[in-house]
C-alpha positions, 0 to 999 in steps of 0.5 A: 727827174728823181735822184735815182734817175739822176744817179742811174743817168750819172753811172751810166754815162761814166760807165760808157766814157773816159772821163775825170771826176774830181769832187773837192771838198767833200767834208763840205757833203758831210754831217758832223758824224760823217754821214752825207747831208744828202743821202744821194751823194752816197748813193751814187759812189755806192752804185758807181763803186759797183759797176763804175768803169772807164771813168775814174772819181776822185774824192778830196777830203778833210773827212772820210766818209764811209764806202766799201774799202775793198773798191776805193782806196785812200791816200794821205796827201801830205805838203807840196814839194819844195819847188812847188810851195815856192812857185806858190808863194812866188805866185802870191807875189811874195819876193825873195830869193829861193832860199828865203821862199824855201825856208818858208815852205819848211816851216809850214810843211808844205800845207797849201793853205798855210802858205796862203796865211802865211803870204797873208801874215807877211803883207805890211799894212802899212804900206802897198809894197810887195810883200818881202820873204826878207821882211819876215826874215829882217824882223825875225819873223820866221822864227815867229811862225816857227813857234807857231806852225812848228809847235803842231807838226802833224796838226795844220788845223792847229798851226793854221789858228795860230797863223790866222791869230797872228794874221788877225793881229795886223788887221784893223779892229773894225775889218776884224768885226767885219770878218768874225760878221761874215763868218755867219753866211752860208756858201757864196755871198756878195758886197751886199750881204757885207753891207748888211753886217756893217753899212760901209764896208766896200768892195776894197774892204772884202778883197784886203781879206781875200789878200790876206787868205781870210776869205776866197774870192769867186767870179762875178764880185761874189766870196765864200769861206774855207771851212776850217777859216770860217769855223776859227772866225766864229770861235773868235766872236762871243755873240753871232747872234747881231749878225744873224739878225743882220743876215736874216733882215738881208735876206728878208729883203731879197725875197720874191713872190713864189709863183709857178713860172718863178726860177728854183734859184728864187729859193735861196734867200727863203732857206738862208733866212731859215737857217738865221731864224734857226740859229737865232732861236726863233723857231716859230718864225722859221716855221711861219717863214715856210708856210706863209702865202708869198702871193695873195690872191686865192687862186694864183698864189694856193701853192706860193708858200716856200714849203708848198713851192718846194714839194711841188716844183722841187727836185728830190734833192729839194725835198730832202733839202726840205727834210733836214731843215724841218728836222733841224727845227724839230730837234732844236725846238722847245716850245714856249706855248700850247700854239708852238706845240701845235706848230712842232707838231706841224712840222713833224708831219710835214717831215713824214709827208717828205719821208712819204713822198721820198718812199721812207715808209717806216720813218715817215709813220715814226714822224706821223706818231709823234705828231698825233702825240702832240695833236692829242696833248695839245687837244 
């Protein structure tokens, strides 16, 4: 199906039931401009707006991305209550009495993940004890996070660095490189992700910074980032560049032959990698890593390269998965030779053969210009 099937199918189905949408974490779907990575996200809210009943959608968001004011409505969510950040702390196996979890709730304002840092913060690691609201209180702790949290009122993206510093301040330097490494991982990854970034990390290793709300725990052994913690994470380590190589030689290893009966999901590692090979410089890598033959044989393996495998069983949302990482690569991309120079123009024209295919005529025919430019310098 294309995603204008796709959306179609969506709006209609809503429009005939009662049902809860709830997308959290849109900032997660936007760019830096506030503008969607995959246009058909805001395709859909734009045709749900217009003729969208029954259902309701609820987006949450750090960011608010653009849509017709006069058929949404925003609102401001400020801090739990004070009877639900203590059940929140109470809930993170945080003792004390009420009136101890309730001055920890005023000094972060209610903020959900401030509470989770703080319960984090408050964890002895010296000891396997509970954490205690009385330790913090007996080692005038809380007039601590008061300097920190109370100083940025108004601001949680700043008390919440001034919580992770602190946080950080009580965790073993090598768990500390651990975590400034695994910041550099995109969505969800597992103990072997961890162990290409330092050989001897456990299990044990990944769940301590999960108690400490340094990472997010999902099903199946599997972990990810929260935006803002994972941005703090990078500005604290000079040079990512030794986990990116890390990172791209993992996911080197995961790779499987890309053959017609092979799953979508087989992609990923492909993708990660590119992005590491990106972030890394090495442009010409990353465009040799999407076109290269994953299978040998003439035959069986004509459309095994990544880029062909994703125009050919990919869904719309995987060519424009494809559009914007080639975009990225032409951007960023100065080449050092005449042969680079040839690839940047190849991957200016595999863009306009995605903006082809998507129907983007006009844009396609801008990429398709500015690779014969190349063609013809290059000679």
């Amino acid at each position: 199906l294309s995603d204008q099937q796709v959306i179609t199918l969506g709006v209609n189905f809503l429009a005939q039931r009662h049902c809860l949408v709830v997308v959290d974490n849109v900032e997660s779907l936007l760019t830096a401009n506030a503008t969607w990575h995959d246009p058909a996200y805001g395709q859909f809210l734009a045709q749900w707006l217009e003729r969208g009943q029954g259902s309701t959608v609820v987006l949450t968001s750090r960011e608010r991305p653009t849509l017709p004011l006069e058929r949404s409505r925003w609102y401001t969510l400020r801090g739990l209550a004070v009877p639900a950040g203590r059940e929140l702390l109470q809930s993170l196996a945080i003792d004390g009495t009420s009136q101890e979890l309730d001055a920890l709730v005023t000094v972060a304002d209610g903020h959900p993940l401030l509470l989770r840092l703080m319960a984090g913060w408050l964890r002895n690691p010296r000891n396997h004890d509970a954490p205690k609201a009385t330790y913090a209180l007996d080692q005038d702790d809380v007039y601590r996070l008061q300097q920190m949290v109370g100083l940025h009122r108004g601001d949680p993206e700043a008390s919440v660095a001034k919580v992770l510093a602190a946080t950080l301040a009580r965790v073993a330097p090598e768990q500390q490189q651990l975590w400034q490494a695994l910041s550099v991982y995109r969505g969800a990854f597992g103990l072997g992700a961890a162990q290409a970034q330092n050989a001897a990390t456990t299990l044990a290793d990944l769940y301590e910074l999960v108690d400490r709300s340094l990472l997010q725990e999902l099903p199946s052994q599997q972990f990810e980032w929260l935006a803002l913690v994972q941005r703090f994470a990078q500005q604290q380590s000079p040079d990512l560049a030794p986990a990116h190589r890390s990172a791209a030689q993992f996911y080197q290893e995961q790779l499987v032959p890309l053959g017609a009966k092979t799953p979508a999901i087989a992609l990923a590692p492909y993708l990660s990698r590119f992005h590491h090979l990106c972030e890394l410089e090495a442009y010409g890598a990353a465009w040799r890593s999407m076109q290269q033959r994953t299978i040998n044989d003439p035959e069986t393996g004509r459309y095994s390269a990544c880029d062909m495998f994703l125009k050919f069983q990919g869904s719309g949302s995987d060519r424009l998965a494809l559009r914007d990482l080639y975009e990225r690569l032409a951007d960023r991309w100065q080449p050092a030779s005449t042969a680079e120079r040839g690839m940047r123009g190849d991957t200016l024209k595999a863009i306009g053969d995605v903006l082809q295919f998507l129907d983007q005529r006009s844009e396609a025919l801008e990429r398709y210009d500015e690779a014969l430019g190349i063609y013809r310098d290059v000679g």
